[in-house]
N, C-alpha and C positions, 0 to 999 in steps of 0.2 A: 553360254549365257546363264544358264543355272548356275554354275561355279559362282559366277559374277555375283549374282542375286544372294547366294546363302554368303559371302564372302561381304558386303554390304548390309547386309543383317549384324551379322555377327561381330564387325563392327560398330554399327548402329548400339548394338545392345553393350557392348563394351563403352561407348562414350556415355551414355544415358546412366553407365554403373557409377561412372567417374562424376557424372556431375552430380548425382543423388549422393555419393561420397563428400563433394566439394560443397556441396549444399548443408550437411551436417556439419562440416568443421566450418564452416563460416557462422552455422548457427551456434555451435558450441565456443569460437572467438567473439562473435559480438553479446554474449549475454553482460559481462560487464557493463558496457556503452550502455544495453537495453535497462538496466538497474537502475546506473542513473538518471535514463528520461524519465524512467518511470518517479523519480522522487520528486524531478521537477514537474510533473504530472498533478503529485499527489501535492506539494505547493500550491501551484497555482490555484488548484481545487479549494482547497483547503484558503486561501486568500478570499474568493469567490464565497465560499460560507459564508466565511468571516463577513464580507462585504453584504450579502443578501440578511443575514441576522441585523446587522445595526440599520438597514435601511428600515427593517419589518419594527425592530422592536427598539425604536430611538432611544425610550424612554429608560428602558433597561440599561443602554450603552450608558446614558449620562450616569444614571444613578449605583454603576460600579465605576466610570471615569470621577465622578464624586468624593467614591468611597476611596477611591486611591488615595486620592488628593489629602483628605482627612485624616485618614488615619495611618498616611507616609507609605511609601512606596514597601520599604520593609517591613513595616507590620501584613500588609496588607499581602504579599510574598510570601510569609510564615504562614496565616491562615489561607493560602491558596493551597499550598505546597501541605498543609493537614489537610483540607480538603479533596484535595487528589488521593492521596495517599488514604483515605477515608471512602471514595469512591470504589479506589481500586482493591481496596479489603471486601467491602460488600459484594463487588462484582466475583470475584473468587470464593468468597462463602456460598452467596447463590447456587454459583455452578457446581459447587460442591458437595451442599445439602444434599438433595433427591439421593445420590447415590450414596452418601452417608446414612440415611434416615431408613432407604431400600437395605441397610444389613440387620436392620434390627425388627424391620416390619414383615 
């Protein structure tokens, strides 16, 4: 009867290896899959902003839907596309300062 018992253990512990095994390469197979819900994730989200912004701030939407209009879709493309790119210089300066300004001070 003891035989039986360590003999049912040690199996035990053997299938519980195998599935803690099968468990990692399932999780190391689906991370792909997992990347792209996540992007449709971050869409949907990202729609939802968009949607809670023009309800709060009508007035805002019209008068950049305005500004389209006026001053053509290409003009208005150019100064977004400088102002991005304007954005994203200062957010990089920022970050960069403190630890530039710490070699000298």
């Amino acid at each position: 009867m003891q035989e039986r018992l360590i003999e049912l253990q040690l199996r035990r512990g053997r299938l519980l290896e195998r599935i803690a095994q099968q468990r990692r390469t399932l999780a190391v197979q689906t991370r792909p899959v997992t990347r792209a819900l996540h992007v449709g994730d971050r869409l949907v989200d990202g729609f939802d902003r968009c949607k809670w912004f023009a309800l709060q701030y009508p007035l805002t939407v019209t008068a950049v839907v305005g500004a389209l209009v006026i001053l053509r879709p290409a003009t208005a493309m150019r100064w977004a596309r400088r102002g991005f790119i304007a954005w994203r210089t200062w957010g990089a300066v920022r970050t960069a300062l403190p630890g530039f300004l710490s070699r000298f001070l």
